[in-house]
GUMIMAR-37133 format. One record per residue (C-alpha): residue number from 0; chain; x, y, z. Coordinates in nm, 3 decimals. Layout:
N
<node NUM,"A",<X,Y,Z>>
...
END
This chain:
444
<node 0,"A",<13.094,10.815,2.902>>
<node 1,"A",<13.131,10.426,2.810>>
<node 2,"A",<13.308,10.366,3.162>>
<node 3,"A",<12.988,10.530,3.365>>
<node 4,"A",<12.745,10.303,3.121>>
<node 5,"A",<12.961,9.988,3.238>>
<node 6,"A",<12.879,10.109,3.560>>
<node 7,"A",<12.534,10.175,3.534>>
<node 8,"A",<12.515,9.808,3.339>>
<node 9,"A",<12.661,9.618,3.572>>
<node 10,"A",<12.490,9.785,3.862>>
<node 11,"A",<12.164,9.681,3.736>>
<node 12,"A",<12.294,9.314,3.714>>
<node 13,"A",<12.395,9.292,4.044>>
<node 14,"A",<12.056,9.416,4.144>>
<node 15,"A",<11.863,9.190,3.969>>
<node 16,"A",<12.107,8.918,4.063>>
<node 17,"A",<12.068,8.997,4.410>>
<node 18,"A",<11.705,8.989,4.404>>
<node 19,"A",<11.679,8.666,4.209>>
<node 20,"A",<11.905,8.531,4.538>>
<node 21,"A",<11.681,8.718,4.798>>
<node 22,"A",<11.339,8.551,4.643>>
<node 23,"A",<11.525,8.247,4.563>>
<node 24,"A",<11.622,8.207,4.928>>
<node 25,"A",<11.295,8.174,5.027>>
<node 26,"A",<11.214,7.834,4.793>>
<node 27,"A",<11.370,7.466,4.930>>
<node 28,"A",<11.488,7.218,4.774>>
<node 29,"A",<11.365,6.914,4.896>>
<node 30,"A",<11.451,6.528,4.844>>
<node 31,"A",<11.420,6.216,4.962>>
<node 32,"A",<11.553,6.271,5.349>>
<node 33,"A",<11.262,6.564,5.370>>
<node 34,"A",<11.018,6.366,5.611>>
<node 35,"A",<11.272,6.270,5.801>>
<node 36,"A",<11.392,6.621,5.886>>
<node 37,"A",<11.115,6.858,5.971>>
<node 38,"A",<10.925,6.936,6.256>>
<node 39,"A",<10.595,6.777,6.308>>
<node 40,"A",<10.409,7.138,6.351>>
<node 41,"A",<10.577,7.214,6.024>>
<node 42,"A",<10.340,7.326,5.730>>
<node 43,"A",<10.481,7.276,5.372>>
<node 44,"A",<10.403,7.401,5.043>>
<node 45,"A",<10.536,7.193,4.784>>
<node 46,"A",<10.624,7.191,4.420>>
<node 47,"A",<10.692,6.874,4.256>>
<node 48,"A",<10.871,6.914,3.902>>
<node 49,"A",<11.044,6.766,3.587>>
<node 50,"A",<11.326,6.958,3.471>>
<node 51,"A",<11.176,6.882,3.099>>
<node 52,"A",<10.817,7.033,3.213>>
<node 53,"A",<10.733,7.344,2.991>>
<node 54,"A",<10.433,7.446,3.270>>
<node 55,"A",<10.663,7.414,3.555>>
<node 56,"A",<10.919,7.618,3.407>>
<node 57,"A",<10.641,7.890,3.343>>
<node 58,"A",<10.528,7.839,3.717>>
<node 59,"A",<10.937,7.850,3.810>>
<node 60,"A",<10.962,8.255,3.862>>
<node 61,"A",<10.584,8.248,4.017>>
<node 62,"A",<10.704,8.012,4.290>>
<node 63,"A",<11.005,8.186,4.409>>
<node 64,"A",<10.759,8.516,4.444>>
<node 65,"A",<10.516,8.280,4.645>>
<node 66,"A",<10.837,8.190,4.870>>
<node 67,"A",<10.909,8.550,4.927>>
<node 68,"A",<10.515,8.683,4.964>>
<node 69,"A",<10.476,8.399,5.236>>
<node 70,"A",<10.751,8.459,5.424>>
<node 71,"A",<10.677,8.864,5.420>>
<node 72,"A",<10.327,8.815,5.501>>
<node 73,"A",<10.441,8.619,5.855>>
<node 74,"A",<10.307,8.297,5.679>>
<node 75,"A",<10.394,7.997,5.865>>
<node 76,"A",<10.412,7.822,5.553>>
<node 77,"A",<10.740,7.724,5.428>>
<node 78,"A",<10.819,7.674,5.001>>
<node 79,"A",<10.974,7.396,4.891>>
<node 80,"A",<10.995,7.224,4.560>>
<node 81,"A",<11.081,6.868,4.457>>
<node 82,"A",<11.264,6.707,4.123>>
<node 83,"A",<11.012,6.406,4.130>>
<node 84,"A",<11.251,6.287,3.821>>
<node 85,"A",<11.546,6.187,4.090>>
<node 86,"A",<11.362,6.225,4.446>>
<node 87,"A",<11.096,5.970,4.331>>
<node 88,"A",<11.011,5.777,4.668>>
<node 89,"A",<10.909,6.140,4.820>>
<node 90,"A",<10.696,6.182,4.529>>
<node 91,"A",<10.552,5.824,4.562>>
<node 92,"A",<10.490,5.920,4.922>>
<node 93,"A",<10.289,6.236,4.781>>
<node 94,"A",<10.133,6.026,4.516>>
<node 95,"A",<10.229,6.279,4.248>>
<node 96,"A",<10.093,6.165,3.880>>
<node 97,"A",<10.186,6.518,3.704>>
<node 98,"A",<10.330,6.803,3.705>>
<node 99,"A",<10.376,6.991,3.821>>
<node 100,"A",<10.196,6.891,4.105>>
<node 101,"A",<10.118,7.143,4.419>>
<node 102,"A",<10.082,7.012,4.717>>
<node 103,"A",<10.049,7.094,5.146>>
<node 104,"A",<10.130,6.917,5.432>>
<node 105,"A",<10.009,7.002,5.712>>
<node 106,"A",<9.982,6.766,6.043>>
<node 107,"A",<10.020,6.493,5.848>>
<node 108,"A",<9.773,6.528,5.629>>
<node 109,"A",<9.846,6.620,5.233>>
<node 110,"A",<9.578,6.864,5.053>>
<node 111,"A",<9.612,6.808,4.691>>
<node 112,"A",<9.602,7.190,4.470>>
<node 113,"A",<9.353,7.177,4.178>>
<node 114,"A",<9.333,7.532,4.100>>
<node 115,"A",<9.484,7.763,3.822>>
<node 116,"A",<9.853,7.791,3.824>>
<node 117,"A",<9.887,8.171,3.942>>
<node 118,"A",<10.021,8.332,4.238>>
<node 119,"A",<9.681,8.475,4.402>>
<node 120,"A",<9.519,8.101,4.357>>
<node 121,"A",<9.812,7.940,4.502>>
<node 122,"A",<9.893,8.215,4.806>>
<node 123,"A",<9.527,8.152,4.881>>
<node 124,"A",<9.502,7.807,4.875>>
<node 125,"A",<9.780,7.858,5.117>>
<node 126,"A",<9.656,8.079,5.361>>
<node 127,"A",<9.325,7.843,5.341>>
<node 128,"A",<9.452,7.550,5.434>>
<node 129,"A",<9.703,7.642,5.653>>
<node 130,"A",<9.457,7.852,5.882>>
<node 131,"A",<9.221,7.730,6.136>>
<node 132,"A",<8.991,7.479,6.001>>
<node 133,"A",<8.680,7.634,6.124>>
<node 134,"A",<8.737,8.011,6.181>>
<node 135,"A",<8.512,8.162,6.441>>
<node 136,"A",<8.317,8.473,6.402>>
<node 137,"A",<8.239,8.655,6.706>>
<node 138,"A",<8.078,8.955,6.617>>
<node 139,"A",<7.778,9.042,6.422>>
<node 140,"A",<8.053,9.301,6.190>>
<node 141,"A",<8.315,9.028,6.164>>
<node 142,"A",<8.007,8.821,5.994>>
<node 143,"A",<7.913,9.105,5.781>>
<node 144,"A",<8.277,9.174,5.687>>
<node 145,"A",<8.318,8.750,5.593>>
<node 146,"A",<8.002,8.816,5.407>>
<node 147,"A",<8.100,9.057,5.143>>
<node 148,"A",<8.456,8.930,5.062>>
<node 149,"A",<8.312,8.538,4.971>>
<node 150,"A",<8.056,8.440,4.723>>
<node 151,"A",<8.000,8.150,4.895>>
<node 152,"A",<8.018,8.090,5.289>>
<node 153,"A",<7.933,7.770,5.492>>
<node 154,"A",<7.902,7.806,5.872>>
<node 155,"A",<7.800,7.610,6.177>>
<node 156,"A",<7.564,7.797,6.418>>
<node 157,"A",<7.547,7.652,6.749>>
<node 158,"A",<7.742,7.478,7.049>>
<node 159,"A",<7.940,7.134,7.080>>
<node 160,"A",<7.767,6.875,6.912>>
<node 161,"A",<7.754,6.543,6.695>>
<node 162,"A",<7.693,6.783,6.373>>
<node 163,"A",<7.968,6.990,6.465>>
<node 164,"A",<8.178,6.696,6.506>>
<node 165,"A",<8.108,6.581,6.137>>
<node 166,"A",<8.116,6.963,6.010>>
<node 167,"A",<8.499,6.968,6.145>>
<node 168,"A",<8.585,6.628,5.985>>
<node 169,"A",<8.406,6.762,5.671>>
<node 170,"A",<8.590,7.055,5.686>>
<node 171,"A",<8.926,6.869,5.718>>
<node 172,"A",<8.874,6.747,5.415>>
<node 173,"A",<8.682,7.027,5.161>>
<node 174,"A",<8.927,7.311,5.297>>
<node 175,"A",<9.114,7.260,5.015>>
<node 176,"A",<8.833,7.409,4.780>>
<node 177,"A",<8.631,7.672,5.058>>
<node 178,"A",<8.669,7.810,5.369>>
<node 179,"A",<8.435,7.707,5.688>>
<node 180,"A",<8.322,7.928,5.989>>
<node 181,"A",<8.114,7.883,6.307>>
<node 182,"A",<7.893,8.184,6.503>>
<node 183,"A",<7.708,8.208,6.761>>
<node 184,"A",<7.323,8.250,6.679>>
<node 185,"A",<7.310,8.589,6.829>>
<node 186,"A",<7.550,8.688,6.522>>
<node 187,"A",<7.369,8.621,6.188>>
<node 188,"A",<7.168,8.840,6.012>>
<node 189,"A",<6.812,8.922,6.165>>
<node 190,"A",<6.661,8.744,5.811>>
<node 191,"A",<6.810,8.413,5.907>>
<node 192,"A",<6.556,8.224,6.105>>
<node 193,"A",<6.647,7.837,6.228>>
<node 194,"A",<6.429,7.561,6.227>>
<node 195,"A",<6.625,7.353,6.416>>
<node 196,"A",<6.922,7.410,6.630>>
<node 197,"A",<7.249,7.375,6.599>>
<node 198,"A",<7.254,7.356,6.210>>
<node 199,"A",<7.462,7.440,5.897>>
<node 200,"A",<7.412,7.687,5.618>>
<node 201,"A",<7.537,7.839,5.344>>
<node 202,"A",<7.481,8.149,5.262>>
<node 203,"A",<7.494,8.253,4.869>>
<node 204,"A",<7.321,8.376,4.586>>
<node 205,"A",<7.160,8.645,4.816>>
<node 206,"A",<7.006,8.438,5.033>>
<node 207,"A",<7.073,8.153,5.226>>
<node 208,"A",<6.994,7.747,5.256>>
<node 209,"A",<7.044,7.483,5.544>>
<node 210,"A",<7.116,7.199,5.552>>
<node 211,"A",<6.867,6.882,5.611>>
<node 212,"A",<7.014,6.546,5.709>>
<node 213,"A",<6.707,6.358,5.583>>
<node 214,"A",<6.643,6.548,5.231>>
<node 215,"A",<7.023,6.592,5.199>>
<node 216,"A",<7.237,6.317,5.223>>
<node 217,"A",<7.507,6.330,5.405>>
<node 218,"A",<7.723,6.652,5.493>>
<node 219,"A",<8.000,6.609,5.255>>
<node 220,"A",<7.793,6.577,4.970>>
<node 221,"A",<7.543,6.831,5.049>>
<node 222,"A",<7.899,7.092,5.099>>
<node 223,"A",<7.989,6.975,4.746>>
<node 224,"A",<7.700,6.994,4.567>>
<node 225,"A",<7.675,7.408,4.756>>
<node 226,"A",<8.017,7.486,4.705>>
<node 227,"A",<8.003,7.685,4.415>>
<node 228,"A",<7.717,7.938,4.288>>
<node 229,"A",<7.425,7.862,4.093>>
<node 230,"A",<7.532,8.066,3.814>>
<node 231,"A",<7.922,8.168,3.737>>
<node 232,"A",<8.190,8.166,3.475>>
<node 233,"A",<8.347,7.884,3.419>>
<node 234,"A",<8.717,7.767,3.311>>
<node 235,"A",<8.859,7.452,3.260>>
<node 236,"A",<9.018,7.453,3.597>>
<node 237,"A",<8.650,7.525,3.740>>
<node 238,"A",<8.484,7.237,3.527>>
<node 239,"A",<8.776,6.977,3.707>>
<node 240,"A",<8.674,7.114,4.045>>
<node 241,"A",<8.284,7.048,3.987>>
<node 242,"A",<8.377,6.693,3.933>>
<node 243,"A",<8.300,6.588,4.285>>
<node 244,"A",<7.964,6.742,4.303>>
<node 245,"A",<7.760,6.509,4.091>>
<node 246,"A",<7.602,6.770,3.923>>
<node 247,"A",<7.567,6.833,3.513>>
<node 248,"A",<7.693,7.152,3.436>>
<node 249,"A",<7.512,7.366,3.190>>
<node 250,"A",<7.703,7.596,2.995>>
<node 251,"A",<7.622,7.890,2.783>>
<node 252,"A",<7.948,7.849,2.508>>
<node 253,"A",<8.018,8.208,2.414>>
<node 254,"A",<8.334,8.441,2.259>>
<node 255,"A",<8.406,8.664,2.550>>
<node 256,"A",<8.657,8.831,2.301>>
<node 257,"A",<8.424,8.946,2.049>>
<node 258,"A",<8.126,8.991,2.258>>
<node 259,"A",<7.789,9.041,2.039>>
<node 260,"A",<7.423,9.059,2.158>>
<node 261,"A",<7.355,8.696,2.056>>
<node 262,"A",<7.620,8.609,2.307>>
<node 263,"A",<7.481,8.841,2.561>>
<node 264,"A",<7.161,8.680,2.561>>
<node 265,"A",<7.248,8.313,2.570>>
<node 266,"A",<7.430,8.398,2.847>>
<node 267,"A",<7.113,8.635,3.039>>
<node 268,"A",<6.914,8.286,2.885>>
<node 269,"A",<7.102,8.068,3.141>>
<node 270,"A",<7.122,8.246,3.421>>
<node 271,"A",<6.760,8.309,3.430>>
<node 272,"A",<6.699,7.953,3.413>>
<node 273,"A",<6.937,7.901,3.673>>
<node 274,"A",<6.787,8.177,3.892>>
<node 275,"A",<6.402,8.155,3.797>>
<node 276,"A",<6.424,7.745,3.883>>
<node 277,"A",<6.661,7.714,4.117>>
<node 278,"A",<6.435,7.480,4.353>>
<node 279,"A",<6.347,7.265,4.047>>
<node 280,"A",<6.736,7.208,3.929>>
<node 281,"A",<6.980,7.339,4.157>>
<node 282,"A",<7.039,7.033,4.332>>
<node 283,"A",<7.125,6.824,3.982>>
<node 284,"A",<7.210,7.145,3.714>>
<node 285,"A",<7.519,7.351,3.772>>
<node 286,"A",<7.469,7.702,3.555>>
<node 287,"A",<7.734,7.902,3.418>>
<node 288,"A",<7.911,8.032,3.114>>
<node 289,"A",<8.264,7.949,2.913>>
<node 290,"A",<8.445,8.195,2.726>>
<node 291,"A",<8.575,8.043,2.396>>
<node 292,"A",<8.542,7.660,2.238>>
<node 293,"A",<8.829,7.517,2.271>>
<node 294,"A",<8.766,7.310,2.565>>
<node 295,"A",<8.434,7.185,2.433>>
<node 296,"A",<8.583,7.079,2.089>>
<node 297,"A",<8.815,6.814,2.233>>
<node 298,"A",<8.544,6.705,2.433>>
<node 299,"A",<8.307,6.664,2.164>>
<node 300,"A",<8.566,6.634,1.898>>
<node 301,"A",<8.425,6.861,1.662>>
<node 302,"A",<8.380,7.287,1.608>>
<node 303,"A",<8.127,7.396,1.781>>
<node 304,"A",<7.986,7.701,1.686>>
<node 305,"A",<7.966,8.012,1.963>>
<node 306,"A",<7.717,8.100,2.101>>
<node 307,"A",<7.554,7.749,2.180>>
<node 308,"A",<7.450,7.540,2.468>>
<node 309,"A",<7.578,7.216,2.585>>
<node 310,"A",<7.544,7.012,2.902>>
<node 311,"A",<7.848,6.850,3.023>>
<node 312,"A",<7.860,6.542,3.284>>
<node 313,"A",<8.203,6.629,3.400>>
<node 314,"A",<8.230,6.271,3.607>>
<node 315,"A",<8.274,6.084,3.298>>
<node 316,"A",<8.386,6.330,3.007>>
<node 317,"A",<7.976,6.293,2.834>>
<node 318,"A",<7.752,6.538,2.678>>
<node 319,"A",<7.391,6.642,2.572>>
<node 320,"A",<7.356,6.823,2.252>>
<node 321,"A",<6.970,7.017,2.209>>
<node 322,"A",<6.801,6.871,1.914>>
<node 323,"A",<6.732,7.188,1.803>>
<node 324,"A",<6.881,7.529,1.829>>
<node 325,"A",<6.773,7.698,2.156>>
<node 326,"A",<6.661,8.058,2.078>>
<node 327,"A",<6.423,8.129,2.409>>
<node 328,"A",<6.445,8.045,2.735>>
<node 329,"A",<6.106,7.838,2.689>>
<node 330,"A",<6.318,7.611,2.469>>
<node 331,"A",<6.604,7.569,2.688>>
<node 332,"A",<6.398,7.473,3.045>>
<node 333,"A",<6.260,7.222,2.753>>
<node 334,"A",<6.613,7.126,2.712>>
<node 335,"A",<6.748,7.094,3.058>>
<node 336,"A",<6.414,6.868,3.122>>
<node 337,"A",<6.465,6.662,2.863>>
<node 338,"A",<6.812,6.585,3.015>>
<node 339,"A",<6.657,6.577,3.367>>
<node 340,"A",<6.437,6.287,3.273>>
<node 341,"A",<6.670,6.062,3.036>>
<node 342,"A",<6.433,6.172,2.701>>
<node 343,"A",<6.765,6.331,2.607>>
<node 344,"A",<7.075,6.075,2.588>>
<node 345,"A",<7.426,6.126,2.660>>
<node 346,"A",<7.682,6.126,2.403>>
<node 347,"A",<8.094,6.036,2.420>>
<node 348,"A",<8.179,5.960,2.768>>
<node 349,"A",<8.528,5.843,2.895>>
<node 350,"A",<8.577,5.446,2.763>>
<node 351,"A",<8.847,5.317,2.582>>
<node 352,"A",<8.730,5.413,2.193>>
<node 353,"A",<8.648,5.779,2.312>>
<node 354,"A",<8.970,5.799,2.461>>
<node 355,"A",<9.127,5.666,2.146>>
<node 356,"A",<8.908,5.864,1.892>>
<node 357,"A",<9.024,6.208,2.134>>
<node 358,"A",<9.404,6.147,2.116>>
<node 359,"A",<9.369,6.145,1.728>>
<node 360,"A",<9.155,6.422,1.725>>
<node 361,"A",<9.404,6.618,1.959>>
<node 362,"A",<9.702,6.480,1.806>>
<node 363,"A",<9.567,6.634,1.464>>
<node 364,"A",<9.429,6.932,1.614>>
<node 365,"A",<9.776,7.034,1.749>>
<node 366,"A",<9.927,6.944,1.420>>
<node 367,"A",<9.728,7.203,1.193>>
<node 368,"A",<9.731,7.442,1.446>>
<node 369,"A",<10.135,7.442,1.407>>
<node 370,"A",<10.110,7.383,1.032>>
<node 371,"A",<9.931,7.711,1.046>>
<node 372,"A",<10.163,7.905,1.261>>
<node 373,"A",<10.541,7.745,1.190>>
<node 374,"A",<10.483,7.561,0.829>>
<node 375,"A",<10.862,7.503,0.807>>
<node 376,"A",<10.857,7.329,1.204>>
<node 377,"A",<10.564,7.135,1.086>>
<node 378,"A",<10.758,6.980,0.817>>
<node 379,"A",<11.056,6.902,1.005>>
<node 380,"A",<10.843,6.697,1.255>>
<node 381,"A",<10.647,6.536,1.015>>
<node 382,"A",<10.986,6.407,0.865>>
<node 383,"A",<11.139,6.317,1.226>>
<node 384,"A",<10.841,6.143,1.299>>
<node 385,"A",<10.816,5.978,0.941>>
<node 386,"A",<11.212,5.849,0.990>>
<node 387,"A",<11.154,5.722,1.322>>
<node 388,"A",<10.776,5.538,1.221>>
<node 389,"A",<10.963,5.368,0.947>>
<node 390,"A",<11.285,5.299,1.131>>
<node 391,"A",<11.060,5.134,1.417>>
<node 392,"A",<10.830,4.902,1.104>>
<node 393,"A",<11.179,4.818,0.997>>
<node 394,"A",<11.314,4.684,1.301>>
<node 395,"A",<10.973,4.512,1.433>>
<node 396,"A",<10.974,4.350,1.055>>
<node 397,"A",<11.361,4.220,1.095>>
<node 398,"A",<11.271,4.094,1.434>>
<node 399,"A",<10.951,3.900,1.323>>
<node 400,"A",<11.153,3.747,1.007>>
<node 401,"A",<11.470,3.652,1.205>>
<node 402,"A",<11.153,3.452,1.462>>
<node 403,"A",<11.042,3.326,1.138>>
<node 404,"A",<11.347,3.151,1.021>>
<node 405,"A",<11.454,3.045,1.346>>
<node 406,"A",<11.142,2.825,1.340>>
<node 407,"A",<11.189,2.710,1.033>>
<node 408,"A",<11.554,2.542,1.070>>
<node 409,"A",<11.635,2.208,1.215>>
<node 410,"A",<11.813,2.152,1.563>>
<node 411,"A",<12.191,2.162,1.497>>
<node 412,"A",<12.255,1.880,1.725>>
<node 413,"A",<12.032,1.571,1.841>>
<node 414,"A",<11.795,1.394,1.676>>
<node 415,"A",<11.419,1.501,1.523>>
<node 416,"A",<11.186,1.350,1.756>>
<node 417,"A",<10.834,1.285,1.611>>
<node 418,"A",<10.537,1.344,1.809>>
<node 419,"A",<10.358,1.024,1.968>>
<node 420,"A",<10.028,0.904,1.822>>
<node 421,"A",<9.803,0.695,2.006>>
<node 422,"A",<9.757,0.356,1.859>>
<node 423,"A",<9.465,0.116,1.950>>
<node 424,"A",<9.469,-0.239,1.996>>
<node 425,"A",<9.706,-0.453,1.862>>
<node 426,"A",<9.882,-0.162,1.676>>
<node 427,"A",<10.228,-0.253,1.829>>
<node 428,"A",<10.236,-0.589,1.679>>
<node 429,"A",<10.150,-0.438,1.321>>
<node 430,"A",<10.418,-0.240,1.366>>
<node 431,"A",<10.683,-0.456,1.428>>
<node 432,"A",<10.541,-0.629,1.169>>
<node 433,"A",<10.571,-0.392,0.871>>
<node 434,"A",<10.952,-0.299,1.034>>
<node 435,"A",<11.104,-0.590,1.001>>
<node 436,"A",<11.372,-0.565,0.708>>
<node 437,"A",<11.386,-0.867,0.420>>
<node 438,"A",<11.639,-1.085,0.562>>
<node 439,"A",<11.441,-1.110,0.874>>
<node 440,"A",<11.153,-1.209,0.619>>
<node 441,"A",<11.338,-1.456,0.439>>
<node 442,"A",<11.432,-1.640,0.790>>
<node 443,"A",<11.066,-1.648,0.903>>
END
């Protein structure tokens, strides 16, 4: 009976061992030779790493599936991943300034990965970019079909022109956060009408807009600002991705966890606002709602209670608090207009003091929370780090007093050399003077 259990244990070993080498073989390592080695029609997904990185050992396992989904979905994507600690002039080359950091080359060109760490996110960012830029729809069912799997679809309707020269070159560069399609006019919807022709829209929200050179700036810009709906949940991740659209995000705060009906109507209290004045905000107001506070409080660097409203300018970490609590949506549009128009002022922002004054809220933050969940871990650090503080006052102190002393003594060799004074007229002869010893006196 023990002999067939041995059996049965080590058979399931040398499955899972197996496995771990079949996904692992699908995963590179890279280093420093890597450009000089691959094709140029090569596309790479890379992951660069520090062995000492708690997140990239959490994302370890999740990459070695993303090797082995790739390669068994006929993805021309290969899987690599990088020590940046030892290969650092290939992660110079990358401009890596975390980790880990997720990155795809393709022709040349390196797409940066802002989204969450998970296998669906990254497998799609890698089917994105690695596709077509502009992805054609040729029938009015392939439109329909595009239609109902995004929220949020830009395309180009027309034939060669200078606007679909700048859509490509747009696209080149925003494929890393949407997708982007082209159709003939024949293929949209029968409620799409065109003013002008060829043009770009976006189609969201039910409905669609397009897009105006004069009223909208240029392309890029007007993509950005589009890219996302008016109204949506919203994650950290989300709130670093809305950074490039100039916009000031407005954010019901509520506990997803607990729901209650105060947090179901803040939330119904936003997204009317969002839909009801769209035309009046939508191009400066992004609308959406957070689950939980814990983003907001380092932000703001206090608790904030849930539910609540806040408006966040993500471009420069700053902040409008309502002087008031907002109970109706009469009070909020008050609220968002008062922001709108300056009456309301920003608060925190991203300079030097705010930076310092967040650190020590984090730093303390972090230490309660483990106080509160490992007391006896707490303790220990607060004694490593109160042995090391004093060891490092102790050593700048002996430094300082050994500087001190040295300027204190007198040159061991050579003479003391007083400094020069500037003497006036005639000085020199009162000098010589008031030198000369008594014998020299007497002789005079």
């Amino acid at each position: 009976m023990e002999n067939k259990k041995l059996v049965v244990l080590c058979t399931v070993s040398l499955t899972v061992l197996l496995s771990i080498a079949t996904v692992s073989a699908f995963v590179e390592e890279l280093d420093d030779t890597f450009k000089d080695t691959i094709m140029p029609d090569e596309i790479w997904l890379i992951q660069f790493y520090a062995p000492w990185c708690t997140y990239c050992k959490q994302l370890d396992p999740v990459w070695y599936e993303i090797g082995a989904e790739l390669k068994s979905m006929g993805s021309p994507v290969n899987v690599g991943k990088v020590d940046a600690t030892v290969h650092t002039n290939l992660a110079k080359e990358f401009r890596v300034g975390g980790y880990p950091a997720i990155k795809l080359l393709k022709d040349d060109l390196k797409y940066n990965y802002r989204g969450p760490r998970t296998k669906a996110g990254i497998i799609e960012f890698a089917d994105r970019v690695s596709g077509p830029v502009v992805r054609a729809l040729p029938s009015q069912q392939l439109f329909q079909n595009v239609m109902s799997r995004y929220d949020v679809l830009f395309v180009y309707v027309g034939g060669p022109s200078d606007l679909k020269e700048k859509y490509i070159s747009v696209a080149k560069e925003l494929i890393v956060h949407t997708y982007f399609f082209s159709a003939a006019r024949n293929v949209l919807p029968k409620a799409v009408t065109l003013q002008e022709y060829p043009a770009v829209a976006v189609f969201k929200d039910g409905t669609y807009f397009l897009y105006n050179e004069q009223q909208d700036e240029d392309l890029a810009s007007w993509i950005n600002r589009e890219r996302f709906l008016n109204y949506l949940p919203i994650d950290s991740y989300t709130l670093y991705a809305m950074g490039d659209t100039g916009k000031l995000v407005a954010l019901a705060i509520v506990d997803e966890r607990n729901p209650t009906e105060e947090s179901i109507r803040y939330k119904t209290m936003v997204e009317r606002v969002a839909t009801e004045y769209k035309d009046l905000y939508s191009k400066e107001f992004q609308f959406g709602h957070m689950d939980g506070n814990e983003y907001i409080n380092g932000l703001i660097m206090e608790e904030v209670a849930m539910p609540s409203i806040i408006v966040l300018n993500v471009s420069n970490d700053g902040y409008f608090l309502p002087p008031n609590k907002v109970e109706t949506k009469e009070q909020l549009v008050k609220f968002i207009d008062g922001v709108s128009k300056g009456r309301i002022k920003s608060q925190g922002g991203n300079g030097y003091y705010q930076c310092f004054i967040r650190i020590v809220f984090n730093t303390k933050t972090t230490v309660t929370t483990i106080f509160t969940e490992a007391p006896l871990l707490g303790a220990f650090l607060i004694v490593v780090s109160g042995g090391v503080g004093s060891a490092m006052c102790y050593g700048l102190c002996m430094v300082w007093r050994s500087m001190r002393n040295t300027e204190d003594e007198e040159p061991i060799t050579g003479e003391r050399v007083e400094p020069k004074q500037l003497k006036g007229p005639g000085e020199d002869k009162k000098t010589e003077t008031k030198e000369k010893n008594p014998a020299e006196k007497k002789a005079d």
